[in-house]
N, CA, C and O of each residue as an XYZ file, in Angstrom:
508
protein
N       0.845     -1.182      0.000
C       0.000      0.000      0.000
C       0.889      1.243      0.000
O       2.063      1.276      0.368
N       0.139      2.289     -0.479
C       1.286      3.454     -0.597
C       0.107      4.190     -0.142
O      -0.996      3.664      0.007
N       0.423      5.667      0.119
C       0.052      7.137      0.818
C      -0.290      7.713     -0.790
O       0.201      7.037     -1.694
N      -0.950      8.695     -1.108
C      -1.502      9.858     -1.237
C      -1.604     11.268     -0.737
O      -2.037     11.528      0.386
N      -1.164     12.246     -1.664
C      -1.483     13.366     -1.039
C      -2.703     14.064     -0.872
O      -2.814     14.905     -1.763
N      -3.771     14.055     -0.003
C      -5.211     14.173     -0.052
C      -5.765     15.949      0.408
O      -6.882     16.466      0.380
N      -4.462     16.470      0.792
C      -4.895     17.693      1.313
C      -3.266     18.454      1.414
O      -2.300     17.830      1.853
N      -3.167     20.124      0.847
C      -2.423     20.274      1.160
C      -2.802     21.463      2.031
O      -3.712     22.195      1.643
N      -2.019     21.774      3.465
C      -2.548     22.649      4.273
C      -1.682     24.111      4.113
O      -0.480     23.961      4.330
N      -2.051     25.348      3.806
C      -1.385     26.801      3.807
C      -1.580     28.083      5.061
O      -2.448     28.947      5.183
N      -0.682     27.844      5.674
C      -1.143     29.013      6.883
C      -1.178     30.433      6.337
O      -0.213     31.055      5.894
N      -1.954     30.690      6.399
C      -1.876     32.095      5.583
C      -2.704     33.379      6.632
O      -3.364     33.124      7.640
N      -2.446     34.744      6.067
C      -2.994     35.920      7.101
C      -4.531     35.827      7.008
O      -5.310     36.006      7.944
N      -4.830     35.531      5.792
C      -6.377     36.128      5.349
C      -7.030     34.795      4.312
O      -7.069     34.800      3.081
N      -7.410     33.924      5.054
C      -7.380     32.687      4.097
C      -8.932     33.310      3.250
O      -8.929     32.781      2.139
N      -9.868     33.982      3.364
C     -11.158     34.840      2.545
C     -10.416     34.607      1.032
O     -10.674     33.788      0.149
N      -9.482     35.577      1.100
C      -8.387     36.434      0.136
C      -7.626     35.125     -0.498
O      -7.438     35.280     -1.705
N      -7.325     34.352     -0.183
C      -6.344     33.145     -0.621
C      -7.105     32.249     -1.163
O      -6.878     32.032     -2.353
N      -8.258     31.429     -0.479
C      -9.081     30.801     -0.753
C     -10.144     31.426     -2.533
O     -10.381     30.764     -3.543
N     -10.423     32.528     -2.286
C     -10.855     33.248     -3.704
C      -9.640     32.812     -4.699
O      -9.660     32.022     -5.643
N      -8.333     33.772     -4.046
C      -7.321     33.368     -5.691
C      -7.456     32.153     -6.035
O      -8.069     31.741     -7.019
N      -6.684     31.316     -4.951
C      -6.423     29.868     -5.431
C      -7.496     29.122     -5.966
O      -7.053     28.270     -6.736
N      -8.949     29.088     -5.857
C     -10.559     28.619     -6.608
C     -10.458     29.177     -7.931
O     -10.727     28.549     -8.955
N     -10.051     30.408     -7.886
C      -9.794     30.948     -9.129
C      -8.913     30.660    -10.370
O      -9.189     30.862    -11.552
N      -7.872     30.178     -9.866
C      -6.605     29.931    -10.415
C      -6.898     28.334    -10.481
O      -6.563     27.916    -11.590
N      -7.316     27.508     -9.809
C      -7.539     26.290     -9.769
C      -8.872     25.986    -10.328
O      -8.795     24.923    -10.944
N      -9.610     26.294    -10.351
C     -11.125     25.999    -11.094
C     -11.515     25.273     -9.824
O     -11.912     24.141    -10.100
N     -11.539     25.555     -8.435
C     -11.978     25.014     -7.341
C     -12.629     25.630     -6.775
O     -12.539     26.853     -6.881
N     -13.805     24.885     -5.716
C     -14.913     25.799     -5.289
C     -14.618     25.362     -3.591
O     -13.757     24.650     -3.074
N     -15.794     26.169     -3.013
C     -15.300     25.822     -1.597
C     -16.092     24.779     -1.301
O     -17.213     24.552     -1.758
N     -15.303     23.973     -0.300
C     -15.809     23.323     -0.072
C     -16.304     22.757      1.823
O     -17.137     21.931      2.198
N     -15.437     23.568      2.541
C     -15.515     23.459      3.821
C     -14.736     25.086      4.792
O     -13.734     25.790      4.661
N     -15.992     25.022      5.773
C     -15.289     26.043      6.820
C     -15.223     25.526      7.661
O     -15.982     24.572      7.833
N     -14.245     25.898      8.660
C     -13.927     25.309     10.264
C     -14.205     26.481     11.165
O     -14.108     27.647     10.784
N     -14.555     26.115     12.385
C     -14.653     27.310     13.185
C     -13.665     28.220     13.873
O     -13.834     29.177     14.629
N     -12.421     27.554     13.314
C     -11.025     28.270     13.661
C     -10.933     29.175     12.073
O      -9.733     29.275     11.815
N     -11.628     29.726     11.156
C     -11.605     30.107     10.297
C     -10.736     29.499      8.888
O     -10.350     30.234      7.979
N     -10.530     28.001      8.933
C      -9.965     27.433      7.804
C     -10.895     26.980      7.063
O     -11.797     26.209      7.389
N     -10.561     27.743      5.435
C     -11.391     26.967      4.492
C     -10.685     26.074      3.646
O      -9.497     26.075      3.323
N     -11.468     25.434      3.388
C     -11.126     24.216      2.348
C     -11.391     24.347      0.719
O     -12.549     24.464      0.315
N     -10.646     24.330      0.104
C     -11.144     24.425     -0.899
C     -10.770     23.042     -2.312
O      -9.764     22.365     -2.098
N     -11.412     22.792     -3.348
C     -11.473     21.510     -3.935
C     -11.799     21.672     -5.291
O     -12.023     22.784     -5.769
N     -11.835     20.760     -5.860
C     -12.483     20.160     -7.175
C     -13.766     20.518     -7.057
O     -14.249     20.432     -5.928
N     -14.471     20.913     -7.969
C     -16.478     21.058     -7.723
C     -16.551     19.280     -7.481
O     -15.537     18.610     -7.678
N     -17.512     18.803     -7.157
C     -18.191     17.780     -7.236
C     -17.352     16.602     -6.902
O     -17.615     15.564     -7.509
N     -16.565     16.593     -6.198
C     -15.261     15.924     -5.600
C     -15.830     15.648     -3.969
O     -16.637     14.880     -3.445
N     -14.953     16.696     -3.532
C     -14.661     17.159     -2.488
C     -13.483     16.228     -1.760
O     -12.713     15.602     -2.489
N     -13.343     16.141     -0.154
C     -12.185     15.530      0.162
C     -11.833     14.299     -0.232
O     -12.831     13.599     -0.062
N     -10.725     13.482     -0.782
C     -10.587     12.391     -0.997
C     -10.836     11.786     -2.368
O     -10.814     10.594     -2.677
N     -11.107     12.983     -3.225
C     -11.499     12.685     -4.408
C      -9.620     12.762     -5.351
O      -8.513     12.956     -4.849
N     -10.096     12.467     -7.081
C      -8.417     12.682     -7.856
C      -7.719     13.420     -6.955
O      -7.121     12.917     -6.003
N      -7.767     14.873     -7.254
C      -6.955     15.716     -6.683
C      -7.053     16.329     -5.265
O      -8.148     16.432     -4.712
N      -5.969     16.712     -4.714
C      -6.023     17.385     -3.301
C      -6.915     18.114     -3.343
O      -7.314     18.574     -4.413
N      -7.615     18.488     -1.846
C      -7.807     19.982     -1.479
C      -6.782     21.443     -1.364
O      -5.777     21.759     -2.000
N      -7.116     21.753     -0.874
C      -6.012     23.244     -0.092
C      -7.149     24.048      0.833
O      -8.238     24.623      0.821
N      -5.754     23.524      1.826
C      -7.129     24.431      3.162
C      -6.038     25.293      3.473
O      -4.824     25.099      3.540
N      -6.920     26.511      3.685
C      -5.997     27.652      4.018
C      -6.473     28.232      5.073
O      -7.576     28.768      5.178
N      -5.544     28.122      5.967
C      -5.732     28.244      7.345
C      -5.465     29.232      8.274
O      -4.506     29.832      7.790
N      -5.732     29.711      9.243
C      -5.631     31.416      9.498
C      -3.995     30.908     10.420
O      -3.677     29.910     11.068
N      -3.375     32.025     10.086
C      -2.299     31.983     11.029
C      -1.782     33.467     11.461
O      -2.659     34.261     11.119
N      -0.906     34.013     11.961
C      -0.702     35.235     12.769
C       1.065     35.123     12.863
O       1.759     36.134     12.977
N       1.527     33.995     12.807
C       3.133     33.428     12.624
C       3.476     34.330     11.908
O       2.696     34.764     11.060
N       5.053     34.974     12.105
C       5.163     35.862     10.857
C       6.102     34.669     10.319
O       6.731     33.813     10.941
N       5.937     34.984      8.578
C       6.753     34.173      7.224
C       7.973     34.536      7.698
O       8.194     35.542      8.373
N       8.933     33.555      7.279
C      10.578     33.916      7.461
C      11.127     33.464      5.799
O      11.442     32.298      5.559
N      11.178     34.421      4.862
C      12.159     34.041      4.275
C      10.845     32.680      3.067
O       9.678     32.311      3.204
N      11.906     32.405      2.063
C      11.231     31.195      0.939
C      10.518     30.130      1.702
O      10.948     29.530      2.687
N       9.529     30.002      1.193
C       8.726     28.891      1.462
C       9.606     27.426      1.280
O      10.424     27.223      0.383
N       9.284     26.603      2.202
C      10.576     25.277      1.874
C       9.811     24.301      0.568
O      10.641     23.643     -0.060
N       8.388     24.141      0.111
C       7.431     24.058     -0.359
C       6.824     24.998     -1.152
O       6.552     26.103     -0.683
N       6.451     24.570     -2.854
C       5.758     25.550     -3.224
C       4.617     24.569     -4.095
O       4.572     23.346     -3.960
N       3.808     25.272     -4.913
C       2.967     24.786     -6.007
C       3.682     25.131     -7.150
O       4.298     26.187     -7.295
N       3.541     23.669     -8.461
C       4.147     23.895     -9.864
C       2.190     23.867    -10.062
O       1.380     23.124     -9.507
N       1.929     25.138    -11.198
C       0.723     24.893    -11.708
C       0.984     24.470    -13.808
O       2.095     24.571    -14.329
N      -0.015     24.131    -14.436
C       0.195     24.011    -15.716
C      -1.544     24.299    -15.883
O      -2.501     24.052    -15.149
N      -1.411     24.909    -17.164
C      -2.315     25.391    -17.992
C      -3.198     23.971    -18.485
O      -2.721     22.932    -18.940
N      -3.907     24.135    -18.360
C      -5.096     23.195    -19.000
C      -5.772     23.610    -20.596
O      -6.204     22.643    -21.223
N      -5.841     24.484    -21.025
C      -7.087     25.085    -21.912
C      -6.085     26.084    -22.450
O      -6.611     26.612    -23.430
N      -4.798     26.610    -22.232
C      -4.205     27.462    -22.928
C      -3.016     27.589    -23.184
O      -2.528     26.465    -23.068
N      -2.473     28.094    -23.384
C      -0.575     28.134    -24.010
C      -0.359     28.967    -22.526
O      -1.260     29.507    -21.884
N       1.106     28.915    -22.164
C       1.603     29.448    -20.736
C       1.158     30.879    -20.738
O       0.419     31.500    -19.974
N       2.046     31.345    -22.186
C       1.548     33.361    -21.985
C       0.139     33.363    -22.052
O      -0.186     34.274    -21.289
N      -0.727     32.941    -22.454
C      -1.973     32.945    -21.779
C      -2.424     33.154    -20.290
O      -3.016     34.040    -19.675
N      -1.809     31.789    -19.956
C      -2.078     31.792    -18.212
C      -1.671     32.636    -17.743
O      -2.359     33.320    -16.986
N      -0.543     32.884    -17.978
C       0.446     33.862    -17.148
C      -0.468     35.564    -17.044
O      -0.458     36.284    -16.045
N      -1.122     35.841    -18.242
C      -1.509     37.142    -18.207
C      -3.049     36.552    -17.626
O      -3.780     37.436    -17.179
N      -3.458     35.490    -17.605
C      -4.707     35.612    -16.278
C      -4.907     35.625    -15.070
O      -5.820     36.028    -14.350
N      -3.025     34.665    -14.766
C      -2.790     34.631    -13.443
C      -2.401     35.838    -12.710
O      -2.511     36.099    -11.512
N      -1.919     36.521    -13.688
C      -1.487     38.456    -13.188
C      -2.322     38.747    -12.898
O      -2.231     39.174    -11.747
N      -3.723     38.832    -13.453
C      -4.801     39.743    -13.633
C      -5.211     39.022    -12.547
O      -4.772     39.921    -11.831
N      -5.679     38.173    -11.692
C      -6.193     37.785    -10.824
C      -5.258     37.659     -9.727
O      -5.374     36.739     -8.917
N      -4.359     38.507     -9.650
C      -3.262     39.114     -8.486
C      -2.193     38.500     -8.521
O      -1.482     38.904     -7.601
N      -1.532     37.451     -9.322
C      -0.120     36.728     -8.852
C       0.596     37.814     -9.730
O       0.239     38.375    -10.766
N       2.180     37.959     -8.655
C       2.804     39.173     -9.489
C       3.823     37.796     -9.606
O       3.794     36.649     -9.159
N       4.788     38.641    -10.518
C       6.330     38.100    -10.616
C       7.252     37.826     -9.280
O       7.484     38.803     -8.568
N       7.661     36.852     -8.995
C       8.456     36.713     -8.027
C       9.956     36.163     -8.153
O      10.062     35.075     -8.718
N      11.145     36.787     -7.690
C      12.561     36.991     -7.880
C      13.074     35.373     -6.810
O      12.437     35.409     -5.757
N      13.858     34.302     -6.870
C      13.962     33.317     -5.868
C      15.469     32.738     -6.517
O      16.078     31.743     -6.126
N      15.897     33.747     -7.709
C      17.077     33.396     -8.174
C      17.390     32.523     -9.091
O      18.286     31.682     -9.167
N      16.139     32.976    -10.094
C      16.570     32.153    -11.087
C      17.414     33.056    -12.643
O      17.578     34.265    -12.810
N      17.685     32.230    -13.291
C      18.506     32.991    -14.529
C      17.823     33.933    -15.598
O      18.369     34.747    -16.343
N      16.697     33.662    -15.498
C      15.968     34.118    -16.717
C      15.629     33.174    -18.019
O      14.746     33.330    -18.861
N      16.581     32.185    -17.910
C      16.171     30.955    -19.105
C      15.569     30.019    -18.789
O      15.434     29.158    -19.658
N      15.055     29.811    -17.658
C      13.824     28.620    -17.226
C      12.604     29.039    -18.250
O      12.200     30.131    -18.649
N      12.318     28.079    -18.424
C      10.943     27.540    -19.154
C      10.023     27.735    -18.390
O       8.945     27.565    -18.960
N       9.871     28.209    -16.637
C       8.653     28.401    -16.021
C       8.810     29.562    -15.631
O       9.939     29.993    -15.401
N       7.549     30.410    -15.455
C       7.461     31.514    -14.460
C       7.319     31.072    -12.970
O       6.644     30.083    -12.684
N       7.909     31.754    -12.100
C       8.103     32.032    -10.645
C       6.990     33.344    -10.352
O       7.055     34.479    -10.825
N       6.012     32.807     -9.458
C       5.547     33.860     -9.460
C       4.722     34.232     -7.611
O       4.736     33.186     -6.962
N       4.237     35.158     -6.987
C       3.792     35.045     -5.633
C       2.196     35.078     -5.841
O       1.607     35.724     -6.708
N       1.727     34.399     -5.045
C       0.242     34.636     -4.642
C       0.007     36.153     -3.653
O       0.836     36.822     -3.037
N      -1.048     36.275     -3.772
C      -1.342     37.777     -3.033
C      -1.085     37.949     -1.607
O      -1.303     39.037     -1.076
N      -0.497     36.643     -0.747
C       0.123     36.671      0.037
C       1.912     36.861      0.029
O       2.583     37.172      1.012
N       2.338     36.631     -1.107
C       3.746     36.477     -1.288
C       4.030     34.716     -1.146
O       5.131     34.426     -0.678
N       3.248     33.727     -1.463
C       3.522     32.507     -1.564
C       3.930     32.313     -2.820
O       3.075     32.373     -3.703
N       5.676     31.968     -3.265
C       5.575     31.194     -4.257
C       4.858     29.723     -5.054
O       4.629     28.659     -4.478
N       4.568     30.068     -6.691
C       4.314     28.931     -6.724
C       5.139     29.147     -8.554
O       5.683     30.213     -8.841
N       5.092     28.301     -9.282
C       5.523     28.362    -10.533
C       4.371     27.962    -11.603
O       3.846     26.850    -11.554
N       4.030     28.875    -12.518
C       3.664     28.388    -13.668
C       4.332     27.348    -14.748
O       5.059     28.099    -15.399
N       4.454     26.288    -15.188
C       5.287     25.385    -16.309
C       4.597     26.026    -17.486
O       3.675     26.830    -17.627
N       5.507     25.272    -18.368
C       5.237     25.280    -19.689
C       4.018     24.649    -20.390
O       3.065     25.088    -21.034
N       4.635     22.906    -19.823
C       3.909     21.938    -20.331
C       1.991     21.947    -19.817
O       1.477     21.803    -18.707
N       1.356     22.186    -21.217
C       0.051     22.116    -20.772
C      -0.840     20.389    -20.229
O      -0.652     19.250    -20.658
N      -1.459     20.725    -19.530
C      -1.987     19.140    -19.341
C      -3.329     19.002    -19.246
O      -4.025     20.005    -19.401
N      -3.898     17.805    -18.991
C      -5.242     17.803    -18.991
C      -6.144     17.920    -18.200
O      -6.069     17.267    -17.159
N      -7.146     18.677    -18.404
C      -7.851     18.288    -17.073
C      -8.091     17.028    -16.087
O      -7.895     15.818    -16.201
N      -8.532     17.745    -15.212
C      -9.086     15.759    -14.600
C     -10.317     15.498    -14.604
O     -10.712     14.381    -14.266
């Protein structure tokens, strides 16, 4: 038997604000609140335990130190990268600097918290 990744958890300041991008950026809807203010968010018509993870984003007050040790690689489903890239701007991810050369094939970029994650090249399929 092997493990699965079924949930990935994000401490974040304002999970409202995080939870919107990332549904957005992910084609995911919500799917759970906790009374410590963590939402969950998923696949429509999934929910926990389904193909793909959740992402619960969870309230925290910790201050960030420095690069995330962990990030998200995302890929385009439905479009060529410069596509994504100018929707993922427009729906708040800016450019983010983590030291790369400039000749990678992916964008580096922050969520509206300053969480890296990377856009790829390679488009893939939905699930």
């Amino acid at each position: 038997m092997a493990c699965r990744i079924s949930e990935l958890v994000l401490d974040c300041a304002d999970p409202e604000r995080l939870a919107a991008f990332w549904s957005e950026v992910l084609g995911y809807v919500e799917i759970e609140r906790e009374e410590d203010g963590s939402i969950a968010i998923g696949p429509p018509d999934a929910g926990f335990g389904g193909p793909q993870p959740t992402l619960v984003l969870s309230p925290s007050t910790a201050p960030r130190g420095g690069k995330l040790p962990l990030h998200l690689d995302v890929s385009a489903t439905d479009r060529d990268q410069d596509a994504e890239l100018e929707r993922l701007l427009a729906l708040g991810a800016v450019p983010a600097d983590v030291g790369q050369t400039g000749t990678e094939s992916w964008h580096v970029l922050a969520d509206p918290e300053g969480n890296e994650f990377c856009l790829l090249r390679a488009r893939v399929q939905p699930a």
